[in-house]
MARTINU-36603 format. One record per residue (C-alpha): x, y, z; residue number from 1. Coordinates in pm, whole numbers, plus 32768, in hexadecimal, padded with zeros to 4 digits. Example, Ala and Ser with C-alpha at 12.3 -4.5 7.8 and 13.67 -1.06 7.14 Angstrom:
<atom <84CE; 7E3E; 830C>; 1>;
<atom <8557; 7F96; 82CA>; 2>;
% end
This chain:
<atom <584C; 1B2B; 9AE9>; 1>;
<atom <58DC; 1A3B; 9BE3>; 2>;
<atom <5855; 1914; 9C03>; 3>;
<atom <58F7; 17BB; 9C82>; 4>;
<atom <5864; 16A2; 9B83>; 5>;
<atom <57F6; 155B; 9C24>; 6>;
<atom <57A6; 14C7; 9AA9>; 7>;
<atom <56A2; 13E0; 9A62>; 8>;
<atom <55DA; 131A; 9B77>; 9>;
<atom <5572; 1231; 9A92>; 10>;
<atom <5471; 1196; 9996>; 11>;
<atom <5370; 10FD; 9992>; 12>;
<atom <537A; 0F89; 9942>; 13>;
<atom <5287; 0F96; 9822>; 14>;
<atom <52C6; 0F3E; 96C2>; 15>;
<atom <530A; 107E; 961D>; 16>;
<atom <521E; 1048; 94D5>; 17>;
<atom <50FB; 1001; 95A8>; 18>;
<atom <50D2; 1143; 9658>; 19>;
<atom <5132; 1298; 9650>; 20>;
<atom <5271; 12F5; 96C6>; 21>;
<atom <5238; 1433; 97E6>; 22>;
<atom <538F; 14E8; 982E>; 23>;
<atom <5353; 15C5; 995F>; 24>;
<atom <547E; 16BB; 9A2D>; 25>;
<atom <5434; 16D1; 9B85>; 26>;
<atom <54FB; 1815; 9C3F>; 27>;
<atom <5509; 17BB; 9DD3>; 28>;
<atom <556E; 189C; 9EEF>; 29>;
<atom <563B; 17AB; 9FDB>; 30>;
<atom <575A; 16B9; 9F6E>; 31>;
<atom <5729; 15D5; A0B0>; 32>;
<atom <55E6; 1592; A02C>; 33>;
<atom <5664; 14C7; 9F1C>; 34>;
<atom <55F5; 1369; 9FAF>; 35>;
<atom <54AD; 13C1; A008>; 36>;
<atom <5452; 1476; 9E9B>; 37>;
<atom <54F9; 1340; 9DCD>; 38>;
<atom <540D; 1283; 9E97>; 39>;
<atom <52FA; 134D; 9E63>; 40>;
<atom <5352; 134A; 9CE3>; 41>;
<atom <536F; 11D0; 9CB8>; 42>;
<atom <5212; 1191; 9D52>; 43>;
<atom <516D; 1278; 9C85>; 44>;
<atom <5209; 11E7; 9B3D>; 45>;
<atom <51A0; 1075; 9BD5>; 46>;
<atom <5052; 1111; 9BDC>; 47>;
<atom <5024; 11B1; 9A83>; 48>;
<atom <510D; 10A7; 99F7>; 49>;
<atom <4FDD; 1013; 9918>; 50>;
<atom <4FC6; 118A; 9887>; 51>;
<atom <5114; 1213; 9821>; 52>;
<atom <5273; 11DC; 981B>; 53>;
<atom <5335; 12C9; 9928>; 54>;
<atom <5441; 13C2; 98EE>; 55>;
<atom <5461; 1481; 9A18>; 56>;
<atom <558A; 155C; 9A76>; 57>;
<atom <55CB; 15F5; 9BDC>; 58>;
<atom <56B1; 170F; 9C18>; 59>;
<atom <56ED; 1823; 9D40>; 60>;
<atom <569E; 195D; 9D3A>; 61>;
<atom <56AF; 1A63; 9E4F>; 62>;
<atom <554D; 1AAD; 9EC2>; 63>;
<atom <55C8; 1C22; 9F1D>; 64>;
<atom <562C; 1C4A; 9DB2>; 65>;
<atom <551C; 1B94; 9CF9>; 66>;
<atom <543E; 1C99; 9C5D>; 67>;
<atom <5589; 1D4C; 9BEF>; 68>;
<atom <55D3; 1C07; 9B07>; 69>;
<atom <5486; 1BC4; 9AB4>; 70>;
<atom <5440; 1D2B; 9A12>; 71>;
<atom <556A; 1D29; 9968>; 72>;
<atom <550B; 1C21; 9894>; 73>;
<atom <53ED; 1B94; 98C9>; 74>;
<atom <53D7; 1A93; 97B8>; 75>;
<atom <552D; 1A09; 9848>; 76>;
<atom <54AB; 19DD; 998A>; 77>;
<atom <5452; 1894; 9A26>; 78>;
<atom <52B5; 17F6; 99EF>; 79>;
<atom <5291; 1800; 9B6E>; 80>;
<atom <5367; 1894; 9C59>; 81>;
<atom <5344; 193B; 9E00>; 82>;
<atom <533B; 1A81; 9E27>; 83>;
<atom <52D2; 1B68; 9F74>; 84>;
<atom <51B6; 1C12; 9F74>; 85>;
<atom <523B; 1D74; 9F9B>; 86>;
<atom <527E; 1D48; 9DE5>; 87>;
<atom <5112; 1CEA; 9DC3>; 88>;
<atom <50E6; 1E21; 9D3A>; 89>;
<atom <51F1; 1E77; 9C7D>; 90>;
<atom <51EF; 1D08; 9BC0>; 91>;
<atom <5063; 1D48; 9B81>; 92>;
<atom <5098; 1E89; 9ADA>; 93>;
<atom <51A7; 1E00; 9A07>; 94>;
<atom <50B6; 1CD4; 99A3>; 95>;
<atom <51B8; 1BE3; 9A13>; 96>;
<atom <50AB; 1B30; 9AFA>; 97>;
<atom <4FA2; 1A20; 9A5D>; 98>;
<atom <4E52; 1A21; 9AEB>; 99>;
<atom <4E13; 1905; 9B80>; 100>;
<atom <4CE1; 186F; 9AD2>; 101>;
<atom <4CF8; 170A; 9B10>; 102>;
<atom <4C8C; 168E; 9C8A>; 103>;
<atom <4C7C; 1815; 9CED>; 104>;
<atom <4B60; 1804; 9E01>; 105>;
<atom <4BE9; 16BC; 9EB1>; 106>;
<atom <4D3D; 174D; 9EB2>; 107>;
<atom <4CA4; 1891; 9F52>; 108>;
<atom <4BE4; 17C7; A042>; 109>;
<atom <4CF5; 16E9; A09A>; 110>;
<atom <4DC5; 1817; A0EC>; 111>;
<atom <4C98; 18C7; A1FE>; 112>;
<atom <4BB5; 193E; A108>; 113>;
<atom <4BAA; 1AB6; A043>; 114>;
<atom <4BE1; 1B86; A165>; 115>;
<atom <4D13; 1ABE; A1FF>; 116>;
<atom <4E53; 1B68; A1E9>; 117>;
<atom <4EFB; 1A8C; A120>; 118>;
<atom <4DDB; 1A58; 9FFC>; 119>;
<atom <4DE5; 1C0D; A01C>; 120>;
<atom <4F2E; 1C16; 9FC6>; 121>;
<atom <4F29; 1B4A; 9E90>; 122>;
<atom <4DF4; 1BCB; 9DFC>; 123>;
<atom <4D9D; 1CF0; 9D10>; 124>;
<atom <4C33; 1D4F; 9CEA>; 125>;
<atom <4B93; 1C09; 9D9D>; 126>;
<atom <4C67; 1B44; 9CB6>; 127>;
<atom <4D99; 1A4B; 9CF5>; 128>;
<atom <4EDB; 1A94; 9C63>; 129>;
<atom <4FB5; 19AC; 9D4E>; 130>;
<atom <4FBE; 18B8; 9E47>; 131>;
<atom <4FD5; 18D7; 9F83>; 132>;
<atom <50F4; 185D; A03C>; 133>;
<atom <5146; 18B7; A19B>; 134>;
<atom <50E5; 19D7; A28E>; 135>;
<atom <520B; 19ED; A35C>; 136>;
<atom <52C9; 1B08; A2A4>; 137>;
<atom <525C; 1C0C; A39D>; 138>;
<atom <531C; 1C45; A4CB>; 139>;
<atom <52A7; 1C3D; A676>; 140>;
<atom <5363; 1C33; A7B5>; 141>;
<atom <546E; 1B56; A820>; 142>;
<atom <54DC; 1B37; A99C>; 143>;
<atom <5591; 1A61; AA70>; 144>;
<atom <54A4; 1A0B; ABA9>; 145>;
<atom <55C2; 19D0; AC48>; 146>;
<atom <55BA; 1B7C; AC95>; 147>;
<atom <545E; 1BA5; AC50>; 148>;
<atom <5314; 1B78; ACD5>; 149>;
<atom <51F8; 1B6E; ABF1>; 150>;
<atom <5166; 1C73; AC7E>; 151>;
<atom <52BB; 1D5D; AC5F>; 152>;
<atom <5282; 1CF9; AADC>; 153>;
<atom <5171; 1DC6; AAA1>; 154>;
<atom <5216; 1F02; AACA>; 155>;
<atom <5350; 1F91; AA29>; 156>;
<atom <5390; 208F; AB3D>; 157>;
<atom <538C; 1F78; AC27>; 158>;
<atom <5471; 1E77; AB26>; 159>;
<atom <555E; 1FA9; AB45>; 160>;
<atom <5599; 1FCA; AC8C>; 161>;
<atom <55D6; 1E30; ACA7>; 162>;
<atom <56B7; 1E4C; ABC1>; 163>;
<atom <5771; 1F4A; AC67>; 164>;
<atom <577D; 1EAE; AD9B>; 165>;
<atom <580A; 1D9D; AD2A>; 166>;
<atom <5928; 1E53; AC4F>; 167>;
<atom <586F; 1DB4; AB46>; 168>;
<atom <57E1; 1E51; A9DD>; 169>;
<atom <568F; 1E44; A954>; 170>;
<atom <56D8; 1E4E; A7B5>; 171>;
<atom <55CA; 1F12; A6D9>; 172>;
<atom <5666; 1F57; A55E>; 173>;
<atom <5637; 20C5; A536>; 174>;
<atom <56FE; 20BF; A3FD>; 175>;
<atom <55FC; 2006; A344>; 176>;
<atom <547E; 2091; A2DD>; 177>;
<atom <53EC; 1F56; A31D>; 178>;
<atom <5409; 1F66; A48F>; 179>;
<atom <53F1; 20C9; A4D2>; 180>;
<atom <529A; 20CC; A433>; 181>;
<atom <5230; 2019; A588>; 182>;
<atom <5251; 2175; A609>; 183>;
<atom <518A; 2233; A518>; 184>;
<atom <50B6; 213A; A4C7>; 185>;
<atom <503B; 2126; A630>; 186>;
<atom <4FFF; 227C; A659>; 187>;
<atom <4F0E; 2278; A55D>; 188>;
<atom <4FB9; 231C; A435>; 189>;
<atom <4FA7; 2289; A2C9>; 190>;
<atom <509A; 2205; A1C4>; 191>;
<atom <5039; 215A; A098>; 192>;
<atom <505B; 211C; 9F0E>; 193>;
<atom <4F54; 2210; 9E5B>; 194>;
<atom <4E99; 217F; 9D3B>; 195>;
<atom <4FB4; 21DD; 9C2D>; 196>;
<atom <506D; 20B7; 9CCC>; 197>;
<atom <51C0; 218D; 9C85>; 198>;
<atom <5186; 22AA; 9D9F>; 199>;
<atom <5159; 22B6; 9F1E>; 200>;
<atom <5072; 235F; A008>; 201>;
<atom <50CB; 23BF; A166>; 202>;
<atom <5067; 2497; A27D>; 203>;
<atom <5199; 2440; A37E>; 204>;
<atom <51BA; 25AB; A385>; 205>;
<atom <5068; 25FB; A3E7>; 206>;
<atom <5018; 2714; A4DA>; 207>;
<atom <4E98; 271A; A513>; 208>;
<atom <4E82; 25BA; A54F>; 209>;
<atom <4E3B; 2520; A6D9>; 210>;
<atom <4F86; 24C8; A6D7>; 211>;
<atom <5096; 25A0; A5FD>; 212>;
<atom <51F0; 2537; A52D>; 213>;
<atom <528D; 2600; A646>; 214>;
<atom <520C; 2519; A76E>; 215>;
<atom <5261; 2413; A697>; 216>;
<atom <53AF; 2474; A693>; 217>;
<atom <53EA; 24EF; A7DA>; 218>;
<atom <5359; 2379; A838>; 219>;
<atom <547D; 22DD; A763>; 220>;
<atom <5596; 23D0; A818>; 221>;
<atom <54F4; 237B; A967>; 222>;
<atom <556F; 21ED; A933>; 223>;
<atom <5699; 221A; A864>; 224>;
<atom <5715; 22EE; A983>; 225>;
<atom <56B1; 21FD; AA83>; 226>;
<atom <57F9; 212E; AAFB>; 227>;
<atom <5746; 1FCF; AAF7>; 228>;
<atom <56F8; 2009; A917>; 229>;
<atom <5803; 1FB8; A846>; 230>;
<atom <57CC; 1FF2; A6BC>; 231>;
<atom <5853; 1EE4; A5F3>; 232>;
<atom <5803; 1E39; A4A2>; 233>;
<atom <5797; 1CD4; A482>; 234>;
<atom <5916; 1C5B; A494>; 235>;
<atom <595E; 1D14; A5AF>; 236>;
<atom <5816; 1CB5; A67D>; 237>;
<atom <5880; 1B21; A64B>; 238>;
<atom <59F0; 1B85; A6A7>; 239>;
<atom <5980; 1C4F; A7F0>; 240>;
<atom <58C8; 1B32; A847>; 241>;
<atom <59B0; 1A27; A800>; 242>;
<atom <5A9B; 1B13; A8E0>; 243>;
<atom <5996; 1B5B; A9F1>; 244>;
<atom <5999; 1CC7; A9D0>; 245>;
<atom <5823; 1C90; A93A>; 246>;
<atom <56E2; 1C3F; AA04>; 247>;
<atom <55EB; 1C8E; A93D>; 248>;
<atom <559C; 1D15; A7EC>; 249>;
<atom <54D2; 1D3B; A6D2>; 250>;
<atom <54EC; 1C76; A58B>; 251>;
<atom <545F; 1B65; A4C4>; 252>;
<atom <543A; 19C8; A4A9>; 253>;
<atom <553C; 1989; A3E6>; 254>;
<atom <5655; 19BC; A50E>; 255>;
<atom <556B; 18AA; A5F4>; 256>;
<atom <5635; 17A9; A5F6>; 257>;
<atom <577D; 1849; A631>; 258>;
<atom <56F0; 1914; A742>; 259>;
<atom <5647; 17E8; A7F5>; 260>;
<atom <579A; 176B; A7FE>; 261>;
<atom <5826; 1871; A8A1>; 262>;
<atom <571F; 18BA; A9AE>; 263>;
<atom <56C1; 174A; A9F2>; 264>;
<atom <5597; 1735; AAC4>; 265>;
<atom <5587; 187F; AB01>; 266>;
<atom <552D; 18AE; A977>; 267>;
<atom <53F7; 19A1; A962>; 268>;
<atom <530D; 1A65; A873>; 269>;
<atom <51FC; 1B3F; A884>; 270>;
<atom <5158; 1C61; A79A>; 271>;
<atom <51F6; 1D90; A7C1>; 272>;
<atom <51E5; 1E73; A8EB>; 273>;
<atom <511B; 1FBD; A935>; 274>;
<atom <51F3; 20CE; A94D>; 275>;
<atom <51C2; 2250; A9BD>; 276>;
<atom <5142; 2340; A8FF>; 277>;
<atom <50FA; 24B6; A962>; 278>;
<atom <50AE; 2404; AAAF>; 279>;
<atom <4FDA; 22F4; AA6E>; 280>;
<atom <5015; 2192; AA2A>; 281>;
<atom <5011; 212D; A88C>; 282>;
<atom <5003; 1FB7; A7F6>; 283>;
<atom <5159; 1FB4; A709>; 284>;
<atom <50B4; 1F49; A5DE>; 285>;
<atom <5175; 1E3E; A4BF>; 286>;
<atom <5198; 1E02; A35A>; 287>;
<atom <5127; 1CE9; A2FA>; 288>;
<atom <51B8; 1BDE; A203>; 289>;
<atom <5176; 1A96; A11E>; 290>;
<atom <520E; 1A09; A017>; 291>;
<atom <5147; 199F; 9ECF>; 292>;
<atom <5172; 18CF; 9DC2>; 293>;
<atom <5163; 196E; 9C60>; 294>;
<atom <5129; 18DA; 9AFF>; 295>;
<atom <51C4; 1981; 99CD>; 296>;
<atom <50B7; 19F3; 98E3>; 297>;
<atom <51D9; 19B1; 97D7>; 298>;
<atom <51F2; 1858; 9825>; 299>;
<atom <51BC; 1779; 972C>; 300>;
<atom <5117; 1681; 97E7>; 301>;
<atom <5048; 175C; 98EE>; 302>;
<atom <4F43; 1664; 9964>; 303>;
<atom <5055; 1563; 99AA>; 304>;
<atom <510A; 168A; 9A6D>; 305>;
<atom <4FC1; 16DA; 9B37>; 306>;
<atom <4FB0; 157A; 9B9C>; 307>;
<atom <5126; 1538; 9BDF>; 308>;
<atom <510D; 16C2; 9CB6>; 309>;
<atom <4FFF; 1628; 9D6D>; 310>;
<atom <5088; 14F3; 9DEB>; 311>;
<atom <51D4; 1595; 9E3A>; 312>;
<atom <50EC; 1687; 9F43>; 313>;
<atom <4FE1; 158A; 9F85>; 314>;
<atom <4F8C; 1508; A0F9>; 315>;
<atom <509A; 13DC; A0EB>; 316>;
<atom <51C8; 14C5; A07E>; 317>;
<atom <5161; 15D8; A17D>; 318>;
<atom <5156; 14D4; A28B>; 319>;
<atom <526C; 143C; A249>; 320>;
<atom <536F; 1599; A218>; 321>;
<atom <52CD; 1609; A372>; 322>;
<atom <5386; 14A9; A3CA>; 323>;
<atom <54C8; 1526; A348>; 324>;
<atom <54B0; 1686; A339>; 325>;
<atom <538D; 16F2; A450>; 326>;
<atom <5310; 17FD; A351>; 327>;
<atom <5191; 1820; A3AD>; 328>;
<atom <50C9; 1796; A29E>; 329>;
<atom <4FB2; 182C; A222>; 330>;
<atom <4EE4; 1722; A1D6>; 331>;
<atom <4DD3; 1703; A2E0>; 332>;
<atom <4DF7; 157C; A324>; 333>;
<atom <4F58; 156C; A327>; 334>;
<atom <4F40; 16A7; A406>; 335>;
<atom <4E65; 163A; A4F6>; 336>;
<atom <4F3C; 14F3; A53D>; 337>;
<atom <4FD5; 1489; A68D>; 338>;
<atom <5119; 14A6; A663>; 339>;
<atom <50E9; 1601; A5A3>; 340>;
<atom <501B; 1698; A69D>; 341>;
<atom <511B; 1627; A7D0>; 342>;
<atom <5210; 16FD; A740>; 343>;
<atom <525F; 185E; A7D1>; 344>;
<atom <5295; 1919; A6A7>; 345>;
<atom <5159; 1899; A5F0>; 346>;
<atom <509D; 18FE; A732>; 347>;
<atom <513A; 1A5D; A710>; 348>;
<atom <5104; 1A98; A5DB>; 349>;
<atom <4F7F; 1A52; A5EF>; 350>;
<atom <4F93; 1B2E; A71E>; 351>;
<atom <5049; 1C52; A656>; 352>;
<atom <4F6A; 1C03; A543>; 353>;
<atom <4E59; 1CEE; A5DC>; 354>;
<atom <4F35; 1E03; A597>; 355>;
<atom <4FD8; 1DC1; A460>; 356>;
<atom <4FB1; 1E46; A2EC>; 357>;
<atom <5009; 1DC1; A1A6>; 358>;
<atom <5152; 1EA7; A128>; 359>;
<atom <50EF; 1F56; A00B>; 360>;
<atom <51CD; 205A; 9FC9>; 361>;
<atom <5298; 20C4; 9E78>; 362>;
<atom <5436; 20CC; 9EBA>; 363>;
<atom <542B; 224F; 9F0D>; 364>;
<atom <53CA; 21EE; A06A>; 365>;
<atom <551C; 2145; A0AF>; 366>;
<atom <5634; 2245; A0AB>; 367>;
<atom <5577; 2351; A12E>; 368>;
<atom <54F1; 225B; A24A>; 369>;
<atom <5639; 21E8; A2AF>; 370>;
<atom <56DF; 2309; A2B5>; 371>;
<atom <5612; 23A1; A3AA>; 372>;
<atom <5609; 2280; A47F>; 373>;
<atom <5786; 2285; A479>; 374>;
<atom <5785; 2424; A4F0>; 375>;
<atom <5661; 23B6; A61B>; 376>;
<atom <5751; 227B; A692>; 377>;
<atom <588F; 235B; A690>; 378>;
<atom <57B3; 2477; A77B>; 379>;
<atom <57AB; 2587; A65D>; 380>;
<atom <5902; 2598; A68B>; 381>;
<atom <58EA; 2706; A5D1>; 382>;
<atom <57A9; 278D; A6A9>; 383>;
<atom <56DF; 279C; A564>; 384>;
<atom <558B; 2815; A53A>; 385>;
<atom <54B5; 26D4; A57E>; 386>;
<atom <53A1; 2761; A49B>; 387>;
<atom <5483; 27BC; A37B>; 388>;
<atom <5542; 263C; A379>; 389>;
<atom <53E0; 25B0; A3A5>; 390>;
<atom <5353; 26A8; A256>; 391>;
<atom <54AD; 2651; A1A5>; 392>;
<atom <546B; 24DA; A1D7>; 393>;
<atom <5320; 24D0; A150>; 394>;
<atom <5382; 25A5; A049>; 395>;
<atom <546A; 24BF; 9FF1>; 396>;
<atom <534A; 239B; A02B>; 397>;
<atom <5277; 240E; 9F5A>; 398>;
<atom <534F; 2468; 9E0C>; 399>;
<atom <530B; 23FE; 9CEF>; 400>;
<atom <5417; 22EA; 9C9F>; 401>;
<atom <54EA; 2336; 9B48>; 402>;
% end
């Protein structure tokens, strides 16, 4: 484990025979957040200053990698650290999640109630095992208006052609699962985490379904083919449009602010576009994303961590990293707030919200995902049987990991 130790943010200022002394390790996601979360830190000792003496440690730790370190030792592990809701599952199962029993029903309502995306993907069994934290890790349409009409938006065919026109690129990472389940997704076939939480299901090589693997894949050769697509990664989608090569493109809010940069006033989003399927126009469907804040049921001090995970996600500290960050909160006031809902990408992603679904999938989906994406953006180089890469993919989807 890697983790780059920012020591102690401080103690209380409470004589230390009086009250209990509360030692608590806090495991963020974001360095340049420093500021903000010894802020957030300091108040909330000045506020439970009367009731214990503060030890509280703060320390990165890559979100990607986080239920990695956390299984591996789960008693080491920090009392409350972010994690992205995609290792809900996974940390659940390993029982490396606290419920949240303290406040439970006002965080849920805080965060749109039971049936809200964001409470969904923290909770197990109508119960809350983390908070809430922002609902802007999905992904939606970027374009600069500068080429498009919003009208042209709405259709990938027609984003395309713009793009080609203008010896420009529209960028879609078909090297990556999480985007080319738009495709399959909007034709109406299935992928999810069965009940084992180890093992897959998937039908993405259905043929008796209204729309077939083998549509769905002819559909994905159709637009890699066309001259205006480009397949890139995240790197290479900032770098194209840094150069100007790159229009358009899907991918998520975390490149906003470099890509508002780029495209000044001509800085765009949107949900994603329909695209053509067997002949007839299909909504691209999304992922979507959050992150959560978890408590350590091996803490020592677990209803100190509750309270410390809930201030560190609570309506102030959402509003105020939308400030710094613009990651959508997921806290309904701090949401539905001015400045928040003038933004582009917050607008987008309610938009795209329609047609997004919480990832749930075990890590068998990845591989086998991206390397068929990687064979449809190359043309099937080889002429392969489209049914037999789309039966060896889900195959491969639906393993059971070792």
């Amino acid at each position: 484990m890697i983790m780059a130790a920012f020591g102690l943010t401080g103690c209380s200022d409470v004589d230390s025979k009086s009250v209990p002394e509360v030692k608590l390790s806090v495991w963020w996601s974001e360095e340049e957040e420093r500021e903000l979360l010894d802020q957030t830190i300091e108040a909330f000792q000045k506020e439970y200053a009367d009731e214990a003496l503060f030890q509280i440690t703060v320390s990165i730790e890559n979100v990607v990698t986080i239920r990695e370190t956390v299984r591996a030792n789960p008693e080491a592990a920090a009392d409350v650290y972010v994690f992205a809701d995609d290792q809900f599952e996974t940390l659940l199962q390993a029982g490396t999640v606290s419920e949240i029993t303290e406040d439970a029903q006002q965080v849920i309502a805080e965060n749109g109630g039971r049936d809200n995306g964001a409470c969904q993907a923290a909770m197990y069994e109508d119960k809350l095992y983390a908070y809430p934290f922002t609902s802007g890790n999905g992904y939606f349409l970027y374009y600069n208006s500068d080429y498009f009409t919003t009208e042209d938006v709405k259709s990938l065919d027609r984003m395309l052609e713009v793009s080609a026109e203008n010896g420009k690129k529209m960028a879609i990472d078909y090297s990556s699962g999480w985007y080319t389940y738009s495709f399959f997704k909007g034709a109406g076939l299935e992928l999810g985490l069965k009940e084992d939480g180890i093992t897959n299901f998937c039908n993405w090589n259905a043929v008796d379904t209204p729309y077939t693997g083998v549509d769905v894949a002819e559909a994905m050769l159709a637009v890699a083919g066309h001259d205006g697509f480009i397949n890139c990664d995240d790197q290479g989608f900032i770098d194209g449009v840094k150069s100007g090569d790159i229009i358009a493109g899907v991918n998520g809010a975390w490149n906003a602010e470099v890509i508002k940069k780029e495209w000044g006033d001509g800085f765009a989003a949107a949900k994603l576009p329909c695209y053509t399927l067997a002949g007839d126009s299909v909504q691209m469907c999304s992922f979507s994303g959050y992150k959560l804040v978890g408590v350590n049921p091996n803490s020592d001090n677990r209803e100190w961590a509750m309270r410390l995970a809930r201030r560190l996600s609570d309506e102030t500290m959402q509003r105020k990293r939308f400030e710094m960050t613009g990651d959508c909160p997921s806290n309904v006031n701090a949401a539905a707030d001015e400045t928040v809902q003038a933004s582009p990408v917050v607008a987008a992603l309610v938009e795209q919200s329609h047609y997004a679904y919480a990832q749930r999938v075990a890590d068998t989906y990845w591989n086998p995902s991206t390397v068929f994406g990687i064979t449809m953006a190359g043309g099937n180089p080889d002429g392969q049987d489209l049914q037999k890469l789309l039966d060896d993919m889900v195959e491969g989807i639906t393993a059971t990991p070792d």
